[in-house]
N, C-alpha and C positions, 0 to 999 in steps of 0.2 A: 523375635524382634523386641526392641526395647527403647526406651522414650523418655530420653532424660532432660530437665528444663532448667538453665541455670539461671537465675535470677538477680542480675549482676547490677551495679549503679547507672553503666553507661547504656547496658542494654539487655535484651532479654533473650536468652541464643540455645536453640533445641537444638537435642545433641541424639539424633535415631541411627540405634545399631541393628542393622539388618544382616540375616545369616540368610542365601537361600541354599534349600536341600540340594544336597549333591544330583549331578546330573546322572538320571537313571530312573530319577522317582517320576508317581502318575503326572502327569496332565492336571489331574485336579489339586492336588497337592503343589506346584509351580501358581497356577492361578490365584490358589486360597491367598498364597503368602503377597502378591503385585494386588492383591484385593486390599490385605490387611497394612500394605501397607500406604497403599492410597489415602487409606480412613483415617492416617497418622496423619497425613500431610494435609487434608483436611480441616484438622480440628487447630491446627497453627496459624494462628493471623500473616497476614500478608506484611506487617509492619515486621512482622518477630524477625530474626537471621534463626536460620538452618541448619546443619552439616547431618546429611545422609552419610557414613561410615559402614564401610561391612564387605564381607564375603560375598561377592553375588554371582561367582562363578563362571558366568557369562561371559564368552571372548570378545571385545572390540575391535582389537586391529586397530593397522593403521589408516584403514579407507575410513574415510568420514563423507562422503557424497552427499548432499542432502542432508547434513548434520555437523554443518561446517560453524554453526551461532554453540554449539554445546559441545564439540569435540575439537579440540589444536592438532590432532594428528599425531602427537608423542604418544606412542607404545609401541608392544610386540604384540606376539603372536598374531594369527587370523580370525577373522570376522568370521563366527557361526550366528546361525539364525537363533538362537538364543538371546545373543546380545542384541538383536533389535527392540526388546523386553525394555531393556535400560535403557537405551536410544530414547524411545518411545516414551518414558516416563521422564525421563530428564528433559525433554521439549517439553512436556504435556505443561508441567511445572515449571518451563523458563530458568531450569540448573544449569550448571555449570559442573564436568568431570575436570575436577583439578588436576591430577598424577598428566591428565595430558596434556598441560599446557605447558609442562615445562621441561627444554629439550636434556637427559640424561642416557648416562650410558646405559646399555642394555643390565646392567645387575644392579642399577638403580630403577630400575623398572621393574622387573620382576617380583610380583610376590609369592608368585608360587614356584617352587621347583620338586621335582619327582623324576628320577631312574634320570636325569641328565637332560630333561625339558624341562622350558623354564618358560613361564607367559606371566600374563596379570588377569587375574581375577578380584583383587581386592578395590574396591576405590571409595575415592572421597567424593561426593557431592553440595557444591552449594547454589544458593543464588543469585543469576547471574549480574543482578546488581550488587553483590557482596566477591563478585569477583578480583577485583584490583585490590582487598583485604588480605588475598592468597600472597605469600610473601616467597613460598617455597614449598614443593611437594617430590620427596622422594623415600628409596627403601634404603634401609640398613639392612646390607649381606649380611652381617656375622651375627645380628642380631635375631634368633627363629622366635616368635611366642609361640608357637606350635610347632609338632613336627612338619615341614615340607612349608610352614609360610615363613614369611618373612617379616618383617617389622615394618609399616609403612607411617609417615613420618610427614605430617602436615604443619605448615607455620603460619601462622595470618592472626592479623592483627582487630582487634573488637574498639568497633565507636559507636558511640549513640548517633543516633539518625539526625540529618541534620534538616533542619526548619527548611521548608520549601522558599524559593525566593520569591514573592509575590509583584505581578506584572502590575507596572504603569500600565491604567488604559483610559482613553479618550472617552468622552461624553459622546452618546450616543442614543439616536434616535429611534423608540422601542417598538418597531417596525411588528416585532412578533404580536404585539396586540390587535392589531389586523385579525387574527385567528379570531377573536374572541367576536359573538353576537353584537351586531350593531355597529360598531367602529368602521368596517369597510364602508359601508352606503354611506354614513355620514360622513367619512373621509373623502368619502364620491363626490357629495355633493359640495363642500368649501371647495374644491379643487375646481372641477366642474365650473364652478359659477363662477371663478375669476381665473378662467383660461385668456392668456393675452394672445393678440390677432397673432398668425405663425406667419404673417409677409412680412418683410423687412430685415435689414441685416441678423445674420442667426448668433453673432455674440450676444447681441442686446438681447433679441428674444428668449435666448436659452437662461440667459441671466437673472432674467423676470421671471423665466416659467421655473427656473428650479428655486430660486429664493420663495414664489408661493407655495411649490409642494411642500419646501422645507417646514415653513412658517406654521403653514397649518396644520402637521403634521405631531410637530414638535409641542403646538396646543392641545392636540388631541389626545397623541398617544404618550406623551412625556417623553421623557430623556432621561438614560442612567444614570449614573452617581458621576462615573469616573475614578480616576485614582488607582491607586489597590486593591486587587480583586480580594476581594474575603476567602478566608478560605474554609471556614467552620460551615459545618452544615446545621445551617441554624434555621431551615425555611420554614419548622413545626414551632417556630419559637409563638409565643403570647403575653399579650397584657397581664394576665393572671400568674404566669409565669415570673414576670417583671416585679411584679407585687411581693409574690415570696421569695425572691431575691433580694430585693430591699429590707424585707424586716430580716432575712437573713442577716443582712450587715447590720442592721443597725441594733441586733442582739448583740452581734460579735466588736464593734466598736460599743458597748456598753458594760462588757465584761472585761474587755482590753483597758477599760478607765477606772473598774468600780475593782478586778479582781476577787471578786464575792464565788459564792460558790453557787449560790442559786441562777445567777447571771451566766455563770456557765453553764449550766443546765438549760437553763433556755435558749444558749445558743444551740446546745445541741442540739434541742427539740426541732428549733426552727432550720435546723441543718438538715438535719433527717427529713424534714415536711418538705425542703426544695426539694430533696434527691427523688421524693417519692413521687414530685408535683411534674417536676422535668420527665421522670421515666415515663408516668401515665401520659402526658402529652405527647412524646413524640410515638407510644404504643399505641394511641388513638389516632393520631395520624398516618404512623407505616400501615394500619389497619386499613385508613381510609384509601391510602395508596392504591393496595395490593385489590379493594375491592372494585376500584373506579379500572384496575388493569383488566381486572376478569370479567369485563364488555367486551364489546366488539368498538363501542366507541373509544375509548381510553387504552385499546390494546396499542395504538399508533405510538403511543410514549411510550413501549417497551427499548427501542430500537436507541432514541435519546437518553434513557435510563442508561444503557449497557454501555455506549461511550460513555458515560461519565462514571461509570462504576470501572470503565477501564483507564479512565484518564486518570483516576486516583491511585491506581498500582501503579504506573510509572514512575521509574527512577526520575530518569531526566526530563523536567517539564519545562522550567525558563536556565535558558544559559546568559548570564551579562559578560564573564568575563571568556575576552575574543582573544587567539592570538594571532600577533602581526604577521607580516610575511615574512620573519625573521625568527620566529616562533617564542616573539617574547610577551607575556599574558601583559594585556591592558584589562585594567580595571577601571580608568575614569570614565564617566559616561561622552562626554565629548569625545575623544579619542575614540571607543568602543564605537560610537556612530561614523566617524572618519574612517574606521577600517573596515565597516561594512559597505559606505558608500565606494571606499577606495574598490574594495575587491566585483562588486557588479559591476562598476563604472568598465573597470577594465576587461569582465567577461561580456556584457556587451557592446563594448566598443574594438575589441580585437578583429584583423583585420586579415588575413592569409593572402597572396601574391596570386594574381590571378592573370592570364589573358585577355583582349580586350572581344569583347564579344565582337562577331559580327554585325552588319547592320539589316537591321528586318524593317519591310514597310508597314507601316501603321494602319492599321482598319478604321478609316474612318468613316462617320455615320451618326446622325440622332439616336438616342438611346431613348424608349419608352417613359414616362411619369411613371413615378411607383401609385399602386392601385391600394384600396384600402384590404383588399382580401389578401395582396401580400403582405402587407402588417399585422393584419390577424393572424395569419399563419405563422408568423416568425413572432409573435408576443406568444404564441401556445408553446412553442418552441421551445424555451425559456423557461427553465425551473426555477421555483421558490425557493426561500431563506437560504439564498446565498447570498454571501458578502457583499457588500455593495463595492463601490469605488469610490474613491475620495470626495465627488459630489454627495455620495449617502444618500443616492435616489435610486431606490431597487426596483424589480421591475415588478414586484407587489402593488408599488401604486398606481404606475398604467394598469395594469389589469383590475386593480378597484374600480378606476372608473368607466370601463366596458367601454361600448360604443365610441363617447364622448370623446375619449382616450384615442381609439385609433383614428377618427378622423383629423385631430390634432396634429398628432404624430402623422399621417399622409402628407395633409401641406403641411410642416414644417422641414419632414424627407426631402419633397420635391424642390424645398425651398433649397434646399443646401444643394440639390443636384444643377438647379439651376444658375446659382451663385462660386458653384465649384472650391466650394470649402467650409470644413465642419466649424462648429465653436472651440475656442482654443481649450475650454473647459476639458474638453474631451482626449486634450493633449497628452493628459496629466496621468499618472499611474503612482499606484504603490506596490512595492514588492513586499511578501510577506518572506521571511529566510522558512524553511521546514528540514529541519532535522532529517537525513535520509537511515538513523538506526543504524549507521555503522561508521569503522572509524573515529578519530578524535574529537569527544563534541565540542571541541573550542576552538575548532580550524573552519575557517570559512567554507573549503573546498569541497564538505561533508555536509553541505545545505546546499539546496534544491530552491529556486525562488518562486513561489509563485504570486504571479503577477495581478491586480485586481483593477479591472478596468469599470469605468462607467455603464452601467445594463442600457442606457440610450443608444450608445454606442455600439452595443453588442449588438442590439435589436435591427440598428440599419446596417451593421454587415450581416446578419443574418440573412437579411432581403441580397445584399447585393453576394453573397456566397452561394444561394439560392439562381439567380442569374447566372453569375458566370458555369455555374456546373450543368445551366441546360445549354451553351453556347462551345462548352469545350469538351475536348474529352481525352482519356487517360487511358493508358496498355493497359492491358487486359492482365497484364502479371502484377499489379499493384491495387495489392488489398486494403491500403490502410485508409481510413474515411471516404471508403468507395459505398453507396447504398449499395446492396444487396452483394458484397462480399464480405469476408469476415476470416479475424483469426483460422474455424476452421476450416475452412473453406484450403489454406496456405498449408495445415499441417497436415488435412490429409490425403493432398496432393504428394507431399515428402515423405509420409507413408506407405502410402501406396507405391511409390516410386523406388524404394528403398526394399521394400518387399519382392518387386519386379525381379530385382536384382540379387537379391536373395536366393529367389526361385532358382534361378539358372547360376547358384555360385559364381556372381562375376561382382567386381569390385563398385563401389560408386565412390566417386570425391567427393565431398560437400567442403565447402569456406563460409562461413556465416560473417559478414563483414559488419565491422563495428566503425560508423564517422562518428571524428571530432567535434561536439558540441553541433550538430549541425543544426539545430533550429538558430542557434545563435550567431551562429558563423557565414550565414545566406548574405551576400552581397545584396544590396539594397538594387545596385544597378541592375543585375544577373535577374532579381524578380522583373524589373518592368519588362526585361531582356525575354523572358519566357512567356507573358501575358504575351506581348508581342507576337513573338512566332506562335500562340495559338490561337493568334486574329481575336484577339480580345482587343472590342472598342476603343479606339484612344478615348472615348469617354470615361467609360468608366477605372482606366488607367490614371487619368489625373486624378479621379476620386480618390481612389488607392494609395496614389502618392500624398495626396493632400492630409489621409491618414499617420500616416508615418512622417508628416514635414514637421520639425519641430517639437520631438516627441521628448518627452521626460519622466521623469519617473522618482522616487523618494525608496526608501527601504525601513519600513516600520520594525524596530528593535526594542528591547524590553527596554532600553536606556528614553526611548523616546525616537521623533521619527528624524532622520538624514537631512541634510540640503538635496533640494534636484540635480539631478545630472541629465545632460542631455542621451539619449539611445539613438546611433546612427547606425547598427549592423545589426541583421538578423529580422526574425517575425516576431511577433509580438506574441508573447505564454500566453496563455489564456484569452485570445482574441479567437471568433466564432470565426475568420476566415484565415487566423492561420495555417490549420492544418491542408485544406485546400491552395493555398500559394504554395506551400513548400513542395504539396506530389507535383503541382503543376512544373515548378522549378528544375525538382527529381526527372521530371517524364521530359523536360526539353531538353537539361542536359545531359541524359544517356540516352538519346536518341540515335539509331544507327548503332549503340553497341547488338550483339547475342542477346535475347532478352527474353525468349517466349518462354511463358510459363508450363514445367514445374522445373526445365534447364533455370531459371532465374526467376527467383521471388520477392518481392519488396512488400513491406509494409510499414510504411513511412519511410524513415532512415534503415531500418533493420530488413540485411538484405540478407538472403540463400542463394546460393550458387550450386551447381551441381554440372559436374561433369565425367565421364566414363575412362579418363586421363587422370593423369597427375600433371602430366604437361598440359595437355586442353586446358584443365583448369587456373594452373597458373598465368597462362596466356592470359584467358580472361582477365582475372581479377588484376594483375598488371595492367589491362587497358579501362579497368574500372579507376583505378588508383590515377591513370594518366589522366583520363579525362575528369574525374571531381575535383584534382590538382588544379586544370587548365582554370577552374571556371570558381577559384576561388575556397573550393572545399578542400576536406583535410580526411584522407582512410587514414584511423585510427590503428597500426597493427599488431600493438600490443597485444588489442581486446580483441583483435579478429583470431578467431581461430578454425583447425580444418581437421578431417574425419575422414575418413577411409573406412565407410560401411562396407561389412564384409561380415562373415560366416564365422564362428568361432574359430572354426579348425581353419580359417584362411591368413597370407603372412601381412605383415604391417608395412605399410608403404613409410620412405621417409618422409621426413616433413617438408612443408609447403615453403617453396623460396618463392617471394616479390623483391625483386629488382636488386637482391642479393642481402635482405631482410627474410631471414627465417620467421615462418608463422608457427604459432603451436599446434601442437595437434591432441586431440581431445577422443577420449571414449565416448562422451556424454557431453551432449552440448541442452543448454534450457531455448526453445526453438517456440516463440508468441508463449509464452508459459507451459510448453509441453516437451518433455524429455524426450529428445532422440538420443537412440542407444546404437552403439556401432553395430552389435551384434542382430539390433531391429527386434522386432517384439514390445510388450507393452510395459516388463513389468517393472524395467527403470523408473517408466510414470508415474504406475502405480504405487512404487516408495515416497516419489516426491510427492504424490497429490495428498499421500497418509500426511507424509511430514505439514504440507499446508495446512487440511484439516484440524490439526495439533493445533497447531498457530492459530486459525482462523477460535477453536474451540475456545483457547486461553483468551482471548482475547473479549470471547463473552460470556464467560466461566462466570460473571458477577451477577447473569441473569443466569445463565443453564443450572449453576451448582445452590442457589436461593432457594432453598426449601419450604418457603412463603408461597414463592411464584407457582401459580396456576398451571401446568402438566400441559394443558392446551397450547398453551404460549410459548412454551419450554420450545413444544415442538415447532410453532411459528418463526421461530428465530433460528429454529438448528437447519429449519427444509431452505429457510432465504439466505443464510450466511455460511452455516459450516458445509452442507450438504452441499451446493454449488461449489465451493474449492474442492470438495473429494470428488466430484465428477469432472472436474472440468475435463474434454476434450476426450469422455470417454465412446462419442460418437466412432472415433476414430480409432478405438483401441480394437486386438485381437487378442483376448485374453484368457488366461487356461483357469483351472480349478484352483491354482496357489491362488493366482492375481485375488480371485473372487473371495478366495478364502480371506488372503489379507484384507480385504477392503470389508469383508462382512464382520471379523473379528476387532476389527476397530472402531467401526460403528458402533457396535453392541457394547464395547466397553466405552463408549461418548454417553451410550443413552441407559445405561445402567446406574455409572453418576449422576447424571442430569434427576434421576427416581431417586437417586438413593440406596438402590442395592448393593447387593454384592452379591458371591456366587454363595453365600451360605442361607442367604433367602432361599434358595431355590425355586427364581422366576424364572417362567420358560421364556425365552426370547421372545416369541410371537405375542405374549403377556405385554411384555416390554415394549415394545414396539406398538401396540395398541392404547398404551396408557400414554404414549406421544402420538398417536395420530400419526405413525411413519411406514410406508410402504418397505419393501424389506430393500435392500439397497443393490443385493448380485440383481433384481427384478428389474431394479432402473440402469444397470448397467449392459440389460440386454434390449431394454427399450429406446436405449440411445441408437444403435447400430441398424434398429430394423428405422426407426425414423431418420434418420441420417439419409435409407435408403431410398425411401419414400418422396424423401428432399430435392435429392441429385437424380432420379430419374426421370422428375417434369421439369427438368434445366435445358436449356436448347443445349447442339451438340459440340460447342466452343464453348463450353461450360467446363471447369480446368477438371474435374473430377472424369468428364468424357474423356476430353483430352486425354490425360495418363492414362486413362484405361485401356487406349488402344496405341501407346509405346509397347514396342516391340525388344527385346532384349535379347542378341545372340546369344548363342551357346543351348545345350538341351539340359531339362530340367532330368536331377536324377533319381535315381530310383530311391520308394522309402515315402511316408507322408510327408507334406511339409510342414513345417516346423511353423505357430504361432509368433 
């Protein structure tokens, strides 16, 4: 391997040639070289550009599962277990395999050929933010530089980096000084002491009570700059610093006038004194850093650290220029805010054809005063440093003031319950656009909004989400924001279920159905329509509505913030009693269809079907599709697709017709974040949960890979972040000696970087392992399944895990173990 660095005006671009040994050689010899050449990739700043090049003999293929962000799918030959080597490194590092992004004929692919086989083993690698530089990648046949390869032949184009675009941001009130000793009690107490009476109309009251929290607030803890965010990391800067900076200039503008020679000389001197003045203060500060980390008290900033040591590798951080719905780029800021308001205005205002509900009679009755122990409850409720809402009243300052606070908040609750309408304050929303990582980031459709409402507001649907969920209730086959159900609870019901059928080689159907924008898309009427038939008080119905009367909302863009628009369809993102209106909506209108669970699973929008037919289940899902139609909703059946669990050695059913709409049909479907495989077994998972891992690794590689950072720590972040995506949902797995191998051989190469090693240290694993403080990881994959079982045994017997366990499956099970 080889390591060449060209040093060019526009930019700085390492050029590693990689050969590995032909396939045949040890084990340890394969390792040495994915060791040696890790340590290359390493020692390259993240700012540099890359090109991995070389022989690495490993076959791809054209299946890219799971490796769909770093493989397009153009090649030949077949996928051996070799090439997950590359796979695995090219995620690990956020590459890109160029030869497969771009579609050519098969002897433009080829780089190797022998006795009349022809595949690829040569490639190019780069990163993935240097991808759209690739201009062209392919072979020249006639061209061999050895005997049996071929000539491979990359074209891309070299720019310097371009300046980040620095965000417009509003003055803002520095809430996080709260943390700091002293500040809270005395913020307690201004507050406290000019609380206004909570009777009387609640515009005025809230108007008063939030201009004092502001007021005082804004005196105490101050307020940001605003503007442009800085981008220099300058937070070890000093006075003294500032000093020899200035006689620095004022040598260099005295030589610049006198041109003497001495004058020069003492610019240099005092040149050299900055450089020396600057490195020793920020190395007495990273000093101080790393030593206030290696506490127990200052270990909490690791977690803050590793986001912003990830937010600084990102490519794309602020996007200004939008294109229209015509796809032609706006650059003016007015304009760029017009087409951000244009496009939410119109995703939540769209509206789908519906029937008219029937008519349901109203529950009526007094509804209880809220009590102060339910505000205490739902103020605990309620997590810190989150974003506020356009008031900029978090719920950090109710809870400063304890006590004082909730009996405030009590009568001002009741006041509003009793007056039958909130402060129009609380109307108001900002959406934030968030980039969803894929797709063109200049097209609206490719952002995700999320919505940031008032924490007052949150706080009393907290309470009122709280009531309605002891007064109503939900099937038993819907998992999603249900207490005491969960993700697995749904997967290893389909598991289990799936295996049944396995047993006895008989076929199962599944359809996993994808709706249209469905939080957005909820007819406003169809909610009260559903509170209704589940005898939910006409009181607390007006409440509800009174929430959503008049609602509005702005769209904050790097340009600056939107005009409001009004929101008439849909629940409200980020509202603490959305997720509860929509199951309740879900569960009224599929009422009377097939629904028992594990035949039918729902977890929010995201439904499973399962049925022993091809026809059964089309039936179904055609009277899913009818009735979400009826009632205003939209199945999606693009995104819907269907599976025929079956036996390797069994035949493939055709695919799924609705209402004379072919659905796809899928080997592999991603099921609450867990891979179901046609053939059943775990160890489709187990690829994805690697691939996560990868992901989740890279992403805090700025703390794991810091050879500063404290070993303790290392392993504090790898057991809360990366260790949890490699397990997810392994309660539910049935997994052989590969699965475990793969998942311990990955490990061990996360926590061998994380030290430092390599395999020519010669650290024994369990070494390894002990200098992170990490249990071995096949250990925790068999402690999942005996807890799991511990779990679903003290469950009463309409507990869905019972349930499938006593589905019965004709047919006899046949001879031979069965298969994991």
């Amino acid at each position: 391997m080889k390591l060449v660095k060209l040093d060019m005006k526009e930019a700085l671009v390492n050029i590693v040639s990689a050969y590995v040994r032909q396939a045949g050689c040890s084990l340890e010899d394969k390792v040495d070289f994915w060791q040696l050449l890790n340590g290359a990739m390493q020692q390259i700043s993240a700012e540099e550009q890359v090109l991995v090049l070389g022989d690495l003999i490993e076959h791809l293929g054209t299946a890219r599962t799971g490796y769909e962000h770093i493989h397009s799918g153009y090649a030949i030959g077949n996928h051996n277990q070799e090439g997950e080597d590359v796979l695995a490194f090219t995620l690990a590092y956020d590459m890109a395999i160029t030869n497969t992004y771009f579609k050519k004929k098969d002897e433009h692919l080829a780089t190797y050929s022998s006795s009349g086989i022809k595949t690829q083993i040569d490639f190019c690698l780069v990163r993935h933010t240097q991808l759209s530089l690739v201009t062209n990648a392919k072979v020249i046949p006639g061209e061999a530089i050895m005997p049996q390869h071929q000539l491979l032949v990359i074209c891309l184009k070299l720019r310097a980096p371009m300046k980040p675009t620095r965000l417009m941001e509003a003055s803002q009130i520095k809430w996080r000084t709260l943390k700091t000793p002293g500040y809270k009690s005395e913020l307690a107490c201004l507050i406290t002491s000019n609380l206004t009476d909570p009777a009387g109309p609640v515009n005025g009251i809230w108007a008063e009570m939030a201009q004092t929290i502001t007021t005082h607030a804004t005196t105490l803890l101050g307020t940001t700059k605003g503007g442009k965010k800085p981008n220099k990391e300058s937070w070890w800067w000093s006075e003294e610093i500032w000093d020899t900076v200035r006689q620095k200039k004022v040598a260099y503008k005295e030589w610049q006038r006198s041109r003497l020679d001495d004058n020069y000389r003492a610019y240099r001197a005092a040149k050299t004194n900055t450089k020396a003045a600057v490195a020793k203060a920020r190395h007495k500060a990273c000093n101080n850093l790393y030593k206030q980390l290696n506490t127990q008290e200052g270990a909490a900033a690791i977690y803050r650290i590793a986001r912003a040591r990830k937010r600084a590798t990102e490519d794309i951080t602020i996007v200004k220029t939008i294109k229209d719905c015509n796809g032609k780029p706006l650059q003016d800021n007015k304009e760029v805010k017009e087409r951000w308001s244009e496009y939410f205005s119109s995703l939540l205002n769209a509206k789908n054809k519906r029937a008219q509900c029937p008519p349901v009679l109203p529950t009526a009755g007094p509804i209880p005063l809220i009590r102060e122990e339910e505000v205490e409850k739902a103020l605990k409720k309620m997590h810190t440093s989150k974003a506020p809402g356009p008031d900029e009243i978090p719920v950090e300052a109710w809870k400063a003031c304890g006590q004082v606070a909730i009996k405030w908040l009590t009568a001002y609750f009741n006041e509003i319950l009793k007056q039958g309408k909130m402060p129009d304050a609380w109307r108001r929303s900002e959406i934030v656009p968030i980039y969803n990582q894929k797709g063109n980031v200049q097209a609206c459709e490719n952002y995700r909004g999320i919505k940031l409402l008032p924490h007052t507001m949150k706080l009393f649907e907290w309470i009122i989400n709280a009531r309605l969920r002891d007064i109503t209730e939900i099937a038993a086959n819907q998992f999603g924001f249900m207490p005491g159900r969960s993700t697995t609870d749904a997967i290893f019901a389909l598991r289990i279920l799936t295996e049944k059928f396995r047993e006895k080689k008989q076929q199962l159907h599944l359809t996993f159905l994808d709706m249209e924008k469905a939080y957005d898309r909820v007819p406003r009427k169809l909610i009260w329509w559903a509170l209704r038939k589940k005898n939910v008080p006409e009181a607390y119905i007006r409440i509800i509505q009174d929430m959503y009367a008049a609602a509005e909302t702005t769209v904050r863009t790097p340009c600056g913030q939107t005009a409001a628009f009004p929101v008439a369809v849909g629940v409200h993102q980020g509202s603490a009693l959305s997720p509860l209106l929509f199951i309740l909506v879900l569960d009224a209108v599929c009422e009377g269809l097939p629904s028992e669970a594990p035949w039918t699973m729902l977890y929010a929008d995201n439904v499973a079907i399962c049925a022993k037919t091809r026809e059964e289940l089309e039936e179904r899902v055609s009277e899913w599709k009818t009735r979400l139609e009826k009632n205003g909703l939209r199945l999606y059946l693009k995104k819907t697709e269907y599976m025929a669990a079956t036996d390797k050695s069994g035949n493939r059913d055709k695919n799924l017709s609705v209402d004379g709409q072919q659905v796809s049909q899928t080997s592999r479907f991603k099921y609450l974040g867990s891979v179901i495989a046609r053939e059943g077994g775990a160890e489709e998972d187990v690829k994805a949960r690697t691939a996560s891992g990868w992901l989740k690794w890279r992403a805090t590689s700025g703390v794991l890979c810091d050879p500063r950072m404290p070993r303790w720590l290392k392993g504090k972040v790898y057991r809360s972040v990366v260790r949890p995506a490699l397990l997810y949902g392994c309660e539910c797995w049935a997994t052989t000696k590969k699965d475990e191998q793969r998942m311990k051989t990955t490990e061990m190469r996360m926590l061998c970087w994380m030290c430092g090693l390599t395999r020519l240290d010669r650290v024994q694993n369990e070494v390894v392992r002990r200098m992170v403080g990490m249990a071995e990881i096949t250990d925790k994959m068999q402690e999942g399944p005996i807890w799991w079982f511990g779990h679903v045994t003290c469950r009463p017997e309409n507990y869905i895990r019972n349930v499938t366990q006593k589905i019965k499956v004709e047919g006899r099970r046949p001879r031979g173990r069965p298969k994991k």
